[in-house]
C-alpha positions as CSV (number, residue, x, y, z in Angstrom):
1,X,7.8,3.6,-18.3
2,X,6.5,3.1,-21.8
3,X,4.4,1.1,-23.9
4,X,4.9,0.3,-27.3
5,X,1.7,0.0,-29.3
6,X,2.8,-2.5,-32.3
7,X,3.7,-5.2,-29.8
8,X,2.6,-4.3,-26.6
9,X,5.5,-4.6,-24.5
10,X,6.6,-2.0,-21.4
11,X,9.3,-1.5,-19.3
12,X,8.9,0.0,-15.3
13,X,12.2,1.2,-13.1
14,X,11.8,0.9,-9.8
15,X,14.6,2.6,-6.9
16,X,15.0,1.7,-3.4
17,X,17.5,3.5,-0.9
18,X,18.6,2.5,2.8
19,X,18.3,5.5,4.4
20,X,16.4,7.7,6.5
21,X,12.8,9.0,4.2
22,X,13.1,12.7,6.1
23,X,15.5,13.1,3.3
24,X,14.3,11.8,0.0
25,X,16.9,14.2,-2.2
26,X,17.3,11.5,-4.9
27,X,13.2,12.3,-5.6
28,X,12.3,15.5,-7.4
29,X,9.9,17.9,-6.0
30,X,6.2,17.0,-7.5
31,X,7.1,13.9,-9.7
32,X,5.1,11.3,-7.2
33,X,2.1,9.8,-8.6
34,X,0.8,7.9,-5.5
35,X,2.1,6.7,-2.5
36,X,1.3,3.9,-0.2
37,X,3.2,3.0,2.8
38,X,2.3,1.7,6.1
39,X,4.6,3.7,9.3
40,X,5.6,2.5,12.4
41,X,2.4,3.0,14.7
42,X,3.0,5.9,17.4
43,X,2.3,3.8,21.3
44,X,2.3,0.5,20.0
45,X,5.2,-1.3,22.3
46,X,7.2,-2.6,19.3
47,X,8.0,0.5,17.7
48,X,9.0,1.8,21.0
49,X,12.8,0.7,21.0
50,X,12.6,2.6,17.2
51,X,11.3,5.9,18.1
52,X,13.7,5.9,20.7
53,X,16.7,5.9,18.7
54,X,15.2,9.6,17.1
55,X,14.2,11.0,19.6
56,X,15.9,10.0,23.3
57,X,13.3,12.1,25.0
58,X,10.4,9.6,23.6
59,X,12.3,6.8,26.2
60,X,12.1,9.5,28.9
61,X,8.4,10.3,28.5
62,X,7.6,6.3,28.3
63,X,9.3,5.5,31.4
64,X,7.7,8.6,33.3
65,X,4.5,7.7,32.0
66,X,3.7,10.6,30.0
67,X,2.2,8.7,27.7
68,X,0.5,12.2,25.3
69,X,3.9,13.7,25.1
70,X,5.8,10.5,24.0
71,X,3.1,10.3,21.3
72,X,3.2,14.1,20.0
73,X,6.8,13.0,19.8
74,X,6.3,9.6,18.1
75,X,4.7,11.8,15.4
76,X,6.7,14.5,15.2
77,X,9.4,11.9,13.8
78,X,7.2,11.0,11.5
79,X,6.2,14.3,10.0
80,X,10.1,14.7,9.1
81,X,8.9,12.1,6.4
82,X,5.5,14.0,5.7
83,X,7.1,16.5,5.1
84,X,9.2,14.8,2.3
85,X,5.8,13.1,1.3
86,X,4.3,16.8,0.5
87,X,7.2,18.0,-1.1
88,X,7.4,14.9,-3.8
89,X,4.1,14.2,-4.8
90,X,2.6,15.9,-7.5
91,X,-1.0,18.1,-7.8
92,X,-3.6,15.9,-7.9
93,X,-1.6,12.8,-6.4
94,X,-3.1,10.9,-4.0
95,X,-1.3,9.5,-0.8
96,X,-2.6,6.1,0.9
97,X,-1.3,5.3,4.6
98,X,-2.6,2.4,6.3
99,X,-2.3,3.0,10.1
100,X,-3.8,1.8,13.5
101,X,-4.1,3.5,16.4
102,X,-2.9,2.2,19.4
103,X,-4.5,1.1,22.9
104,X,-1.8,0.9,25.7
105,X,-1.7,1.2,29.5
106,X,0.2,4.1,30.5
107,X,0.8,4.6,34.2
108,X,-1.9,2.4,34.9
109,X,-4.3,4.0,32.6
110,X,-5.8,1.9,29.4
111,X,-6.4,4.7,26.7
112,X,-6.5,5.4,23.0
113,X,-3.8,6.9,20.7
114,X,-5.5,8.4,17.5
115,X,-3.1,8.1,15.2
116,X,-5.2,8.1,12.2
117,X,-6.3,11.6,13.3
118,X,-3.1,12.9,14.1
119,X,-1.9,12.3,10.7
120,X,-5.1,13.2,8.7
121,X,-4.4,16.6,10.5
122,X,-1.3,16.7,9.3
123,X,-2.0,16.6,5.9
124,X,-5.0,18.5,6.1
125,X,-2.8,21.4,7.2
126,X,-0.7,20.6,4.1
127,X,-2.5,21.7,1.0
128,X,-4.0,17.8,1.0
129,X,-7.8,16.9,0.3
130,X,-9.3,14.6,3.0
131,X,-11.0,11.5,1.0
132,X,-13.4,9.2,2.6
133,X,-10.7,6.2,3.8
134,X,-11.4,2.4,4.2
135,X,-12.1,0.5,7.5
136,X,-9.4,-2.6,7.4
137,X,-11.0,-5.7,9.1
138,X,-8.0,-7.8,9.8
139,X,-9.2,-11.4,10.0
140,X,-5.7,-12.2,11.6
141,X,-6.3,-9.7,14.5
142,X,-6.9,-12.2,17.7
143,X,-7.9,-9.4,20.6
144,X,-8.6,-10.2,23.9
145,X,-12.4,-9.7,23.6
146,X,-12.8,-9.0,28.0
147,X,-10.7,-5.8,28.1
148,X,-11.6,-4.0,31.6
149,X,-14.0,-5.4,33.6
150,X,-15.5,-8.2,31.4
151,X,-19.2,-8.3,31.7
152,X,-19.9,-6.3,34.3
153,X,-20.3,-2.2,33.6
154,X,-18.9,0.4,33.3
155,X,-15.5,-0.3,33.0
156,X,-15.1,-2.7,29.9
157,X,-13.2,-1.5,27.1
158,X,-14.2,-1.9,23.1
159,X,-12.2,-4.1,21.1
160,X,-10.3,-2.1,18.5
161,X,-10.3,-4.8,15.6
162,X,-9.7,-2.6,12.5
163,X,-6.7,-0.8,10.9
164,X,-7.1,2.5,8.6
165,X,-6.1,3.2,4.9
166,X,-5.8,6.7,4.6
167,X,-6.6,8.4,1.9
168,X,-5.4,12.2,0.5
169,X,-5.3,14.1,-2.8
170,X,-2.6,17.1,-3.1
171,X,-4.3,20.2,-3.8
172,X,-7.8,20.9,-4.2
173,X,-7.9,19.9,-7.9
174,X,-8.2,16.0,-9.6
175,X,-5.2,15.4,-11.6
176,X,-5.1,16.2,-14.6
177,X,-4.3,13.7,-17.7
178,X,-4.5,14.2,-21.7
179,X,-8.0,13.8,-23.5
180,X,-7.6,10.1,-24.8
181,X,-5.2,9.0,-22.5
182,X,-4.4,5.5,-23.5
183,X,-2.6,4.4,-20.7
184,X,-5.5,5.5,-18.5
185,X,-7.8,3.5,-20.6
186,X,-5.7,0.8,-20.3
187,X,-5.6,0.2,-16.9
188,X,-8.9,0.4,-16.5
189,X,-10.3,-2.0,-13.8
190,X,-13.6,-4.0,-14.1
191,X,-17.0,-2.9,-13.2
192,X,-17.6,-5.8,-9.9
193,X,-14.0,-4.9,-8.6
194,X,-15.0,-1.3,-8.3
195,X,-18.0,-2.2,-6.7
196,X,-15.9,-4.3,-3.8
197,X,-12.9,-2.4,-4.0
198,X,-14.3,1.1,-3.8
199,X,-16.5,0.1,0.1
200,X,-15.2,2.3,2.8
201,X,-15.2,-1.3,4.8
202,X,-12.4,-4.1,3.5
203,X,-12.7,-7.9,5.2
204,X,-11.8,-9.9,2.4
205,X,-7.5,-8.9,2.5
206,X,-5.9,-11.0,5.1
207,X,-3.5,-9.3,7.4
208,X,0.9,-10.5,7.6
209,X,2.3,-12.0,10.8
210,X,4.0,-8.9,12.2
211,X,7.2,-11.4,13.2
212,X,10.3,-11.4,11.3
213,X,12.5,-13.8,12.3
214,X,16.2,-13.0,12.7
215,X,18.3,-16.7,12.6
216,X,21.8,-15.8,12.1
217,X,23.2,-14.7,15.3
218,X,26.2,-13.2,13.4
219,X,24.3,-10.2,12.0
220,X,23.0,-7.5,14.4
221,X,19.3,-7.7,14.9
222,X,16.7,-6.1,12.7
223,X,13.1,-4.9,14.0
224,X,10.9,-7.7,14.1
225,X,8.6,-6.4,12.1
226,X,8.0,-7.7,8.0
227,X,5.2,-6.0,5.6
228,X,2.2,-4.5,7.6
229,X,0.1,-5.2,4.6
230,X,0.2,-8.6,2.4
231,X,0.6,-7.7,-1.5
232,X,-2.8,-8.1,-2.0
233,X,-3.2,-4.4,-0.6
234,X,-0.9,-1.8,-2.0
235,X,-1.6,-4.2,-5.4
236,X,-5.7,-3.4,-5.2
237,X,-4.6,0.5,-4.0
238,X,-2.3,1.2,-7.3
239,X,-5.2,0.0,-9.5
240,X,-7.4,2.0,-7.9
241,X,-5.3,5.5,-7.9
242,X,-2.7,5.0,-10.8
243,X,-2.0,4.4,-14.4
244,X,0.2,2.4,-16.2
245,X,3.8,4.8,-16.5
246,X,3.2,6.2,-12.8
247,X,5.7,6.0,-10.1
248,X,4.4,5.4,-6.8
249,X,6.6,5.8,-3.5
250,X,6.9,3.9,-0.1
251,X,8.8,5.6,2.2
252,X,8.7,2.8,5.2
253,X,9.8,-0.1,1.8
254,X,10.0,-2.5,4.2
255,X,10.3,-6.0,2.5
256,X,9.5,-4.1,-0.6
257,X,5.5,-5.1,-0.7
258,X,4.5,-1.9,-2.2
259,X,7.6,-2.4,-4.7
260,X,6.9,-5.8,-5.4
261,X,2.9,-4.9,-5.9
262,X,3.8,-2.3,-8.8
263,X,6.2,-4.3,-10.4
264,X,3.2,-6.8,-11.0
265,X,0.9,-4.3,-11.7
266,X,3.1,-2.2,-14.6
267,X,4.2,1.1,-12.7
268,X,7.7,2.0,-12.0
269,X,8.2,2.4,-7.6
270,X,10.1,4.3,-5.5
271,X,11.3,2.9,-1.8
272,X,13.2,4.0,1.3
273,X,13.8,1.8,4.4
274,X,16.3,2.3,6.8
275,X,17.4,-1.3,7.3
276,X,19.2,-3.0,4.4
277,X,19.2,-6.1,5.8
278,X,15.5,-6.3,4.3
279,X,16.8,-6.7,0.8
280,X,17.3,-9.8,1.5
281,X,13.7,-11.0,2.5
282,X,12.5,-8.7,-1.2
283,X,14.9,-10.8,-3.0
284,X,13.3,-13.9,-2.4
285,X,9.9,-12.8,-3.1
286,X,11.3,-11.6,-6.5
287,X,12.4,-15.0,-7.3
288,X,8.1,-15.7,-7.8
289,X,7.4,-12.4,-9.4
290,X,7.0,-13.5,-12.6
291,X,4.7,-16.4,-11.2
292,X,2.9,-14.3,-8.9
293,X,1.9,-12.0,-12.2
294,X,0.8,-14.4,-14.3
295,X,-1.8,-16.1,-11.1
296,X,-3.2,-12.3,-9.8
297,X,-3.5,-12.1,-13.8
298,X,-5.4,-15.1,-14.1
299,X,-7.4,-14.8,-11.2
300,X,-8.6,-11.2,-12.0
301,X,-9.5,-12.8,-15.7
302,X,-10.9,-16.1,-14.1
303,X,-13.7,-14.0,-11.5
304,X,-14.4,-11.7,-14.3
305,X,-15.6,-14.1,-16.4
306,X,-17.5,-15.7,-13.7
307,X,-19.0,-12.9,-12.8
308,X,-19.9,-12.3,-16.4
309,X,-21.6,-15.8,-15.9
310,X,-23.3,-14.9,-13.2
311,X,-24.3,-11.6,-14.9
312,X,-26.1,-13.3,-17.7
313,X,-27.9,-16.1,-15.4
314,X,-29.8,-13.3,-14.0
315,X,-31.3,-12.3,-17.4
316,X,-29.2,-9.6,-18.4
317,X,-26.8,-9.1,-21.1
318,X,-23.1,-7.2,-20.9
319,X,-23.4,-4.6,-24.0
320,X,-19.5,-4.3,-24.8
321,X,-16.6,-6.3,-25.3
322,X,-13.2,-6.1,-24.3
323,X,-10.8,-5.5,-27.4
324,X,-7.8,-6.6,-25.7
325,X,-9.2,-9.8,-24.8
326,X,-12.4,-11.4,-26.1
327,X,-15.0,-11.7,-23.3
328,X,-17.8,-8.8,-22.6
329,X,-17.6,-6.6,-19.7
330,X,-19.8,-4.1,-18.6
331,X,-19.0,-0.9,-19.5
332,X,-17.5,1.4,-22.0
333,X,-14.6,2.2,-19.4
334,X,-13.7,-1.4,-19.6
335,X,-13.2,-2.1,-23.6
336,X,-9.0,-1.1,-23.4
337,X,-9.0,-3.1,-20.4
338,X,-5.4,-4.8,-20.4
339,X,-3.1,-7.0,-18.4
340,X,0.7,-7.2,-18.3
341,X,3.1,-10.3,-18.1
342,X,6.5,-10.3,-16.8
343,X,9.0,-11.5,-19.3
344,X,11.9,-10.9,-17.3
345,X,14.2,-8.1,-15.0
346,X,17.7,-7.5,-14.4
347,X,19.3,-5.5,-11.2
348,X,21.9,-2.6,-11.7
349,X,22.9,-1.2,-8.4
350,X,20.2,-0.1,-6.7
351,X,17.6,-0.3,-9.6
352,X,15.7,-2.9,-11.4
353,X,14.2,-2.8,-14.6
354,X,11.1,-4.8,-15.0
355,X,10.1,-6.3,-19.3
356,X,6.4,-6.9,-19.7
357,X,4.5,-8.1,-22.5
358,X,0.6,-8.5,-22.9
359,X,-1.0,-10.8,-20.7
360,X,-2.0,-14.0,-23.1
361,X,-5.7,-15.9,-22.3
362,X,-3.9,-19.2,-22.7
363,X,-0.9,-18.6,-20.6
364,X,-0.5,-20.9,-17.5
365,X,1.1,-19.7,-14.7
366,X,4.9,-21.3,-14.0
């Protein structure tokens, strides 16, 4: 990626291949900026019919009930792809995973799977820094609140009504970027989203039907299963842990949310999903990119400036302004602030190229 200062514009590449992510070969060692991805969850019922066609000894342990060793297996499939994760992302890069762990009967015994622990100890053992992660609230979540023995103790079980993000930092050292940086000043977010976005508790991102329905009976059936985050997530996480020129991986692509999310935020991606058929689903979605820009655009200007609004209602006064665009903002962090608009993109095999040019006040969305 690259920016040209006279006029603005950029250019992002982003790569998807339909394969297994234990081998990510096309991907040089330590050139990953940030990854965000979202597995299949170890012991949740869905992904059994998956894990099964890795490992046939996961099928044998669920149908003898041994419920621990089919999940030490579950994860041992995923830690091929860990392993790939370690291997491709550079020092100082951070890694966001959003998992939930899993409740499940298993030989007549309702327990919990810790996924999110199994994985953080993964990485833990891996050279990776443990960050403080968020708490997903998914308002979508509908569970059955009289788990056990309802209203009478001891027996009743919790509800489990929150998913994790994950967060880790290769090495033991913050990356490390030129003095003056301008694409770091660039990106720059705004003082009220870090506030909201940096909580360790998120309720305001809606969670995706987990359905994807399959209606041509000539093609073989995928997983029903579409993006276990809405763009509104992997969007929010590459503003928070990139820069414009990045490239940030998602090694379970999916529909291609975490693709589609840094087209539309300005860095180039990197994707691997093992059934093509998705394409097809991330084509459609591509069809509003330009669209979808210019209203997250707008809608990060729009609150800003009522915020700014607000801000000054309650007798105090922003000391800077934004040079990019001409409205105050808060802080000195904030005065390259800029915003990108997608002119247009073009396929070429299994690439696309993504134009930008600078995000206009006056634009309307199309």
């Amino acid at each position: 990626m690259h920016i040209e200062d006279y006029n603005l514009t950029m250019e992002t590449v982003h790569k998807f291949f339909f394969k297994n992510s234990s081998d990510m070969s096309e991907v040089k060692s330590d050139t990953v900026d940030l990854v965000i991805t979202s597995p299949p969850y170890p012991m949740i019922e869905m992904w059994d019919a998956l894990f099964s066609t890795l490992n046939e000894d996961i099928k044998q342990s669920l149908q003898e009930g041994d419920g621990i060793n089919a999940f030490n297996l579950m994860h041992e499939e995923l830690e091929k792809i860990w392993n790939e994760v370690v291997r491709v992302v550079k020092p100082g890069g951070i890694v966001c995973i959003n998992v939930g762990d899993a409740t499940r009967n298993i030989d007549k015994n309702f327990q919990l799977f810790t996924n999110h622990v199994r994985i953080t100890t993964f990485f833990q053992n891996n050279g990776f820094i443990v960050l403080p992660c968020i708490l997903w609230r998914k308002p979508t979540n509908s569970p059955t609140k009289f788990l056990g023995s309802g209203m009478l103790p001891t027996n009743a079980y919790i509800t489990l009504e929150h998913e994790y993000i994950l967060i880790f930092r290769k090495g033991d050292k913050k990356r490390k970027l030129p003095p003056g940086f301008e694409h770091r000043y660039n990106s720059a977010y705004f003082w009220e989203e870090r506030n909201k976005w940096f909580s360790d508790l998120w309720v305001d991102i809606r969670g995706m039907s987990q359905k994807l329905n399959n209606t041509n009976e000539n093609k073989k059936k995928i997983r029903e299963r579409s993006a276990a985050f809405p763009l509104k997530l992997p969007y929010r996480l590459i503003n928070m842990f990139s820069i414009y020129g990045d490239t940030v991986l998602d090694p379970f692509w999916g529909t291609g949310t975490t693709t589609l999310a840094a087209m539309v935020s300005g860095r180039n991606s990197i994707g691997y999903e093992i059934n093509s058929e998705f394409l097809e689903g991330f084509k459609l979605n591509l069809k509003e990119l330009k669209s979808t820009t210019q209203s997250i655009n707008s809608n990060r200007i729009k609150s800003h400036i009522e915020f700014i609004e607000s801000y000054k209602k309650s007798g105090k006064e922003p000391k800077y302004q934004a040079n990019n665009y001409k409205f105050p903002v808060i802080t000195k962090q904030e005065i390259e602030f800029l915003l990108f608009s997608i002119k247009n993109y073009s396929k070429n095999g299994n690439k696309f190229t993504v134009n930008y040019s600078k995000f206009e006040l006056e634009q309307k969305n199309n």
